[in-house]
N, C-alpha and C positions, 0 to 999 in steps of 0.2 A: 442478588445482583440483577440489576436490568439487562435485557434484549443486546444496548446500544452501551451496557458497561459490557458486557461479556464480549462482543465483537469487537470493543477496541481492546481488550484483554489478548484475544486472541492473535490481533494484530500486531502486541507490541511485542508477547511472546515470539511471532513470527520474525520479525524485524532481530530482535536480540540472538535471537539462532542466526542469521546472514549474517551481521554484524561479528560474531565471535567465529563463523566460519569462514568468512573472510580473510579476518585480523590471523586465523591460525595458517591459513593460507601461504605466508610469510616468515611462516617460523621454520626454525631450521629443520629438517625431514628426518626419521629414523635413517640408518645406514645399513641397516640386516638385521637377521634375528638371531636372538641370542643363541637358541638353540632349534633343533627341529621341531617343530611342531606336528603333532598328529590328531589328524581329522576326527573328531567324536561326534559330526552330527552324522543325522542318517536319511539318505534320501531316497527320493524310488524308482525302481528303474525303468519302468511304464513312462514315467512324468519326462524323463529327460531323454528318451526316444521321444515323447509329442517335443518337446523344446526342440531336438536336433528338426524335425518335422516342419519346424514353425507353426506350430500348434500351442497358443500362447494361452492356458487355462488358470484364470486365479481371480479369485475374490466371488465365484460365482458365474464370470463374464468368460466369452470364448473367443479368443479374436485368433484369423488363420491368414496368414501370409507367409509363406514357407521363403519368399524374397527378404522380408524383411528385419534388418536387427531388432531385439528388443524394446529400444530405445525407438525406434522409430512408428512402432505400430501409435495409436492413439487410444490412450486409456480412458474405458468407456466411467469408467465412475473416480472419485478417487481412491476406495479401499484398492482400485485394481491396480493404480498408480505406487501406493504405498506399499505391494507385496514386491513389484517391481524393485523399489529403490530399497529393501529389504535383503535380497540377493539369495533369498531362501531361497529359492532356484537352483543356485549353486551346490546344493547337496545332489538335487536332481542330477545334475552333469556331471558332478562327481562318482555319483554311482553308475553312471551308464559308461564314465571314465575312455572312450575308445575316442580316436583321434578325431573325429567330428567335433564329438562332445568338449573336446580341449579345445580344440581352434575357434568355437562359437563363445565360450567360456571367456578368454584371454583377449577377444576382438569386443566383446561385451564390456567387462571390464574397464579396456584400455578405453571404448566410446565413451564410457559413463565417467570416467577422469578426464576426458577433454570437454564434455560437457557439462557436467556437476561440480568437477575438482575445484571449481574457483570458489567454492558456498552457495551456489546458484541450486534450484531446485527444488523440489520437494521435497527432498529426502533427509535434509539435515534438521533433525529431530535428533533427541538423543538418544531416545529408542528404537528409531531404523539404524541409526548410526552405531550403536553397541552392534544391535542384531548382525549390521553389516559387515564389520571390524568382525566379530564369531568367523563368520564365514569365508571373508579375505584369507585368515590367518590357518583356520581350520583346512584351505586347500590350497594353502601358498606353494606348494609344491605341486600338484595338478596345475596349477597358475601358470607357475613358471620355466616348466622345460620345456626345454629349447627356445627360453625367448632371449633376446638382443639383450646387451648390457643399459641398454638407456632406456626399454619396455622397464626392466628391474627396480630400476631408479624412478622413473615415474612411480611404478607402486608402493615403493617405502615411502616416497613424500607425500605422497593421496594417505597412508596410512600414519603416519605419525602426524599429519594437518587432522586428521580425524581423530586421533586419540586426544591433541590437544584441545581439539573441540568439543570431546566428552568432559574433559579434567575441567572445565568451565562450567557448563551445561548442562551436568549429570542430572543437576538438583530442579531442573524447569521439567523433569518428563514427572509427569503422572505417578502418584503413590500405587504400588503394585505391579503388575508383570512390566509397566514401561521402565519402571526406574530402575528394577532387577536387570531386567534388558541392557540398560545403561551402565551399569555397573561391572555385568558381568564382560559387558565388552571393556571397558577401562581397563578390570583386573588383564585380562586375556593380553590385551595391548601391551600392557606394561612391565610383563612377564616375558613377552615373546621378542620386543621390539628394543634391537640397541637403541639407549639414547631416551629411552621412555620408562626407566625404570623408577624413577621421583613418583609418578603417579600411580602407582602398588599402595603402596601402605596408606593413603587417605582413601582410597578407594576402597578397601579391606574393611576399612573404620566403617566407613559411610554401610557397604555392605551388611555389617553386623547390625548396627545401627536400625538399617529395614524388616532386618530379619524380626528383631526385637516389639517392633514396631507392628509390623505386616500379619505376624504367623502367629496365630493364639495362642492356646494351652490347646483345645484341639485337634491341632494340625494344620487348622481349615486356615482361609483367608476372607475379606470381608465382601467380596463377590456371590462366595458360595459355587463359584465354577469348578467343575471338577478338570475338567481340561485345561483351564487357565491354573490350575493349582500343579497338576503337569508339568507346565511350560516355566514355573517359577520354578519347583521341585528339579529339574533336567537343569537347570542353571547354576542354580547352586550346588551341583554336582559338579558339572563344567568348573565353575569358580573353586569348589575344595580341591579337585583334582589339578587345577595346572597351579596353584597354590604349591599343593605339595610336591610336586615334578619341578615345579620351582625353588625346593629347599624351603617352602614356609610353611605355617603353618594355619590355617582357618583360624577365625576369631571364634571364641567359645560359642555365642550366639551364633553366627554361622551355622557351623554344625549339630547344637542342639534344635537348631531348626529344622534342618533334614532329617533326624531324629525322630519327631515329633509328628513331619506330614510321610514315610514310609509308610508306619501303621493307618493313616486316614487314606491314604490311596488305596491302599491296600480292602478294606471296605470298601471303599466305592468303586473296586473293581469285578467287572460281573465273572463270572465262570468263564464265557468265551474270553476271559482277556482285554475287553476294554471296556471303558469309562460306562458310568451311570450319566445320562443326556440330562443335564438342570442348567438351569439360570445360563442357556447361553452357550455351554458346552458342546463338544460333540462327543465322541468315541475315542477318541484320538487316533494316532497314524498309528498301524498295527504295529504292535510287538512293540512300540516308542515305550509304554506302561513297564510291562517287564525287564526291557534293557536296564531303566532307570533304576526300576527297585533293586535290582541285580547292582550295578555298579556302586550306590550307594552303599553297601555293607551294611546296611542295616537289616537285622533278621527280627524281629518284634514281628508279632501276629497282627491280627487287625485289631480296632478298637475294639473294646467288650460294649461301652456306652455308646453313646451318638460321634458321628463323627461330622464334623462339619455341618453339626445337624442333619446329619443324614444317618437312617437303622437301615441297618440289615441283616438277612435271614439267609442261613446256606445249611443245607443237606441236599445229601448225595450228589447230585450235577445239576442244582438246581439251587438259583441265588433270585431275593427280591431284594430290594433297595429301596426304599421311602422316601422322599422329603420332609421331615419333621419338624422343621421349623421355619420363622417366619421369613417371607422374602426380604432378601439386603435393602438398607435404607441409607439414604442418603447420597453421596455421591458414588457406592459400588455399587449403584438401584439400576443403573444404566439398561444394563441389558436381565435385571431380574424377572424371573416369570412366576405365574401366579400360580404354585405347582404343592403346595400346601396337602402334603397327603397323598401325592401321588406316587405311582409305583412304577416300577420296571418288574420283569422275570426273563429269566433267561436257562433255559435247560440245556448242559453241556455247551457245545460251542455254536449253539440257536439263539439267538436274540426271539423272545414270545410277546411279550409284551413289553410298548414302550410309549415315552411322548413324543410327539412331533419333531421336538426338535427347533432348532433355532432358524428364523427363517430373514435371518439381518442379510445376508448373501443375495438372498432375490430383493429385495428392496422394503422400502417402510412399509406396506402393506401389510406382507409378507411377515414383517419382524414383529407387525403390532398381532398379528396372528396364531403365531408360535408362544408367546408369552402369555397370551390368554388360559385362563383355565379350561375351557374347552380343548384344546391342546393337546391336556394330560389326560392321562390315567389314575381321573380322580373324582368325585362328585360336584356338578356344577349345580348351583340351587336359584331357583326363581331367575334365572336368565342372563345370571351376574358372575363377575370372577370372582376372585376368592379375597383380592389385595387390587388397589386404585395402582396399575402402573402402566394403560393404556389404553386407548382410542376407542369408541366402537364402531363395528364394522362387520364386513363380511368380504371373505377373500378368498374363492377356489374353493368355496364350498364349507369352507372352515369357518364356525363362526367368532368372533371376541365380542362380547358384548359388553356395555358399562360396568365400571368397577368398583366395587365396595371400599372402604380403607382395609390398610394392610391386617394382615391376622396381630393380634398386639399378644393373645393368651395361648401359644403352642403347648401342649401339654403330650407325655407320652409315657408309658409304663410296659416293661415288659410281663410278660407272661410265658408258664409254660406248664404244661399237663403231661401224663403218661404215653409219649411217643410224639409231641408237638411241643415248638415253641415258637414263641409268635409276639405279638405287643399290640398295645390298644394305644389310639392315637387319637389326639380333638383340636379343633381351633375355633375360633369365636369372631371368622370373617364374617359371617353372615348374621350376627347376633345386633349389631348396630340397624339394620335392613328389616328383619323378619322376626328376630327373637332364636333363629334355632341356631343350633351349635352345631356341627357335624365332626361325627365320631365315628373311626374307622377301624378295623378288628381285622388284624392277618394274621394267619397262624399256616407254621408249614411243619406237616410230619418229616420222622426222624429219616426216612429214605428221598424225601426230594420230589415223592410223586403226588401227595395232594396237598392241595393249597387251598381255605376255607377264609372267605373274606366274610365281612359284614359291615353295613355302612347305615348309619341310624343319624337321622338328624331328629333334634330333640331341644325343646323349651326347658331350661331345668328350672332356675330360677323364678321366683313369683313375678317378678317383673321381667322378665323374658317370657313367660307365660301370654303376659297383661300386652306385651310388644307382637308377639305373635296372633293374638286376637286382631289386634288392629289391622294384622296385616290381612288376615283372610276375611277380614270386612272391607278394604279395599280390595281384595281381588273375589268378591261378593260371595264369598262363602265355597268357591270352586277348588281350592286348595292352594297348596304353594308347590307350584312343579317343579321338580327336580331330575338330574339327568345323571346318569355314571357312565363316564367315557372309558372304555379299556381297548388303546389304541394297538393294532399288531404291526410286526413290522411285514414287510413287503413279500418276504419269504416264506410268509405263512398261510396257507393255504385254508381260507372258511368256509364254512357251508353249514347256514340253518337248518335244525333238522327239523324234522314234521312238525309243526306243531308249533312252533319258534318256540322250544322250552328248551331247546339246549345249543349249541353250533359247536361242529365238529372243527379242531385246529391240525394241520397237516405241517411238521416242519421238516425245511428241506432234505433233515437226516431219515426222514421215514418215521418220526416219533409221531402219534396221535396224542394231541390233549382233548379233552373234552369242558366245555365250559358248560356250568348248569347256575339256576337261581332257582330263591324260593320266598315268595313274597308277593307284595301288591306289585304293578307295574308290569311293563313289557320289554320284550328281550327284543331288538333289530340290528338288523347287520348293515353298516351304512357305508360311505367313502370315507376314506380319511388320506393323509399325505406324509410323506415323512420328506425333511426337513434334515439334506446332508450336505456339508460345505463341500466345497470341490467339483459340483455337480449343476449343469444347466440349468435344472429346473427341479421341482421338486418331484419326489417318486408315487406315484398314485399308488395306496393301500388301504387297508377293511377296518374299521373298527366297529366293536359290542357296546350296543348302547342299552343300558337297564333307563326306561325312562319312569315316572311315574308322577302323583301330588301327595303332600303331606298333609293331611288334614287333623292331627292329634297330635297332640302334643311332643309325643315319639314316633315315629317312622321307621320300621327298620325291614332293610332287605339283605337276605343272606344271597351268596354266591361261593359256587367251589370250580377250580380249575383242576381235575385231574389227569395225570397219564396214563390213558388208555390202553396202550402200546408200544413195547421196545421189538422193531423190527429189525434184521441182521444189516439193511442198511444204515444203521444207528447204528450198532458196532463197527462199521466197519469205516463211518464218521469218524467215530473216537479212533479207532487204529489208526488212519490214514492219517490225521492231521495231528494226533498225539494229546498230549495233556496240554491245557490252557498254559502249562506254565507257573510261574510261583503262584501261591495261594494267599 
């Protein structure tokens, strides 16, 4: 599709959302809800003290006018617009729940129906508009005490004009979290809302339908986001559950669905309790991870294989996480990073090693930054990422540099020996470029406390050999340099020791790791950023860089991460804040 087909695409998309929110505008309104509704999202209570504050914080951007409604500040981008007419917010003030919090709520609200109620706006999408219809209905009762009998009436006819502008429109949002979004507000609506009950059962259909469609045999989805797998996972929890408080029952897909992504969340959840950071993800909002697994009733362990393409390794209080497979193609490529073998670790409730993170919040720079393989915690070769999905550049010190095509041959094998188990891992991004392959080697003993990495990049083939050659005769016989990025997060405390053969890691519980290597190359302790939604700017932190050149055929540098020291304020971490929670 062209530039100038895609823009008029986008325009007629836009045009047929007014038009159908308009036309529903006119229709006749719910009259109450059938039953009481109860609140299941979950907000924080920090966020809606800054909202009572006029401390307006989302999308990245901060805007402070303690005068002014919502509605009236000016949204510096549109993501900032889009959280706006979202109304996620509204869990915010719902948790902080005390009478500020309701009267900014309810004046909010009532502004955004005299100014959007007509279909005007941004917001009438089908996926702010499910999200938003969640949230209405989830605090219709925080909503509504003590308001006038015609405040009431205004809100069923803004609410049943908006479900019948799903029951249209569902099918225009986006394959994945938007049309779940969509859906699961439809189901919600037509459950809760007299007068609105015809639009249940095609929307149930439709739902199974995605599930079918969307959710693999692995759990995963075709982003590979582990956060956006979450935010779908928590919906179709929502959707089975007011389902069944409904007297119905889930469509079989449906709930083999949730089925299915339990156990893959479940791996991709580190020891402290949240998410593994890939393709775009964050951590997710604390404790959001286990609520879900908890409500869901599904008790399955983690995957034994790959989950979502992603391995993982857990002894004692000590979890790594991989990327093992090739970045999303196609239209889930959107926000895919070039993270091919990269790793997290996490000891107890410490985040130790991580990636960057996604950096679309502070703006394109920023986003083309984070997705880069320099990013991860992974091996970057001859000055390239590992997969073609962005810009080069340099940005706050971070570098992205041009990119190879996508890895095509992901390969991966476990392993395990007397007191370790671990897996050997390879991709053939840089095989089109150079000839070498790069092969990565973790293994973690049975207590949690050492971790033995190795990372070989290697010509196997005669003609990867014959492609190698050529390449260190254009770079005149100097080598092919290569870098291993092991990013830490912010809390961890480094310091190269003598000699730069090892750097001491300090985390905030009082645990010491030790990082050591053994091979060609050098060991430096540089800047690096992490890269968290919600936050101004990004957080300035250390990363271990093994640099060195290839010059034969095989390369290989070993590396071990171990723990030094369990200090009483490490125990008294674990006592104070408790167990992670489900496993």
């Amino acid at each position: 599709m062209s530039k100038h087909q895609d823009v008029f695409s986008r325009r007629r998309v836009r045009w047929a959302n007014r038009w159908h929110a308009r036309r529903a505008a006119r229709a006749q309104p719910a009259t109450g809800f059938v039953s009481q509704p109860e609140p299941r999202t979950i907000g924080a209570f920090a966020r809606g003290k800054q909202l009572v504050a006029g401390n307006f914080l989302f999308a990245g951007h901060h805007v402070a006018d303690p005068d002014a409604s919502i509605w009236q500040i000016a949204a510096p981008t549109p993501e900032f617009a889009e959280e706006l007419q979202g109304f996620a917010w509204l869990d915010d003030l719902a948790s902080l729940g005390d009478y500020e919090a309701r009267i900014r709520a309810q004046a909010w609200l009532a502004e955004w129906i005299d100014l959007y109620g007509g279909g005007k706006g941004p917001g009438w999408t089908p996926d702010l508009t499910g999200r938003r219809l969640i949230r209405w209905i989830n605090h219709a009762l925080f909503l509504m005490r003590g308001q006038e009998q015609g405040d009431s009436f205004d809100l069923f006819r803004s609410l049943g004009q908006q479900t019948i502008f799903l029951s249209k429109r569902w099918h225009a949002a986006s394959p994945g979290l938007p049309r779940f979004e969509a859906l699961t507000g439809l189901i919600y609506a037509g459950l809760s809302l007299i007068g609105m009950e015809e639009h249940v059962e095609p929307a149930m259909q439709a739902l199974a339908r995605e599930c079918a469609d969307q959710i693999d045999e692995q759990g995963g989805i075709p982003t590979r986001n582990p956060e956006e797998l979450l935010e779908v996972f928590t919906l179709l929890n929502w959707a089975a559950m007011a389902l069944s408080e409904g007297g119905r029952m889930a469509a079989s897909d449906h709930l083999a669905a949730i089925e299915r992504i339990a156990p893959t969340l479940r791996a991709l959840r580190h020891s402290d309790g949240g998410l593994a950071r890939f393709h775009g993800g964050g951590r997710g909002l604390e404790g959001r991870l286990d609520h879900a697994l908890a409500i869901s009733g599904v008790r399955a362990t983690a995957n034994l294989g790959l989950s979502m393409g992603y391995a993982r390794l857990s002894a004692g209080r000590t979890s790594i996480i991989m990327d093992a497979a090739s970045p999303p193609t196609g239209p889930a490529s959107a926000n895919a990073h070039a993270s091919t073998l990269a790793i997290e670790v996490t000891s107890g409730r410490r985040p130790l090693l991580v990636n960057c993170g996604s950096g679309a919040q502070f703006g394109e720079d920023w986003r083309k930054a984070g997705r880069a393989t320099p990013s991860h915690s992974t091996l970057q070769l001859a000055g390239l990422s590992s997969a073609r999905i962005a810009a080069p550049g340099k940005v706050g010190g971070v570098e992205h540099t041009p990119l190879v095509e996508v890895p095509g041959d992901v390969r991966i094998q476990q392993v395990s020996d007397d007191g370790v188990s671990g897996f050997v891992a390879g991709h053939d991004g840089y095989v089109g470029v150079n000839g070498l392959t790069h092969i990565r080697r973790i293994e973690l003993t049975v207590d949690g406390r050492d971790i033995h990495g190795e990372d070989t990049v290697a010509a196997i083939s005669d003609e990867e050999q014959r492609h190698f050659d050529h390449a260190l005769d254009r770079a005149a016989l100097q080598g092919i340099p290569f870098k291993i990025h092991f990013h830490l997060h912010p809390d961890v405390d480094a310091e190269l020791d003598l000699g730069d053969t090892a750097v001491s890691l300090v985390l905030k519980s009082g645990e010491i790791w030790v990082f050591r290597y053994d091979g060609i190359g050098d060991l430096t302790l540089e800047s690096s950023v992490y890269l968290e939604k919600n936050r101004l700017k990004p957080r300035a932190t250390k990363q271990m860089v093994l640099s060195g050149v290839a010059m034969d055929y095989a390369t290989r540098i070993r590396w071990s991460l171990a723990k030094a020291q369990d200090t009483p304020s490490a125990i008294r971490d674990l006592e104070v804040e408790g167990p992670a929670g489900l496993r």
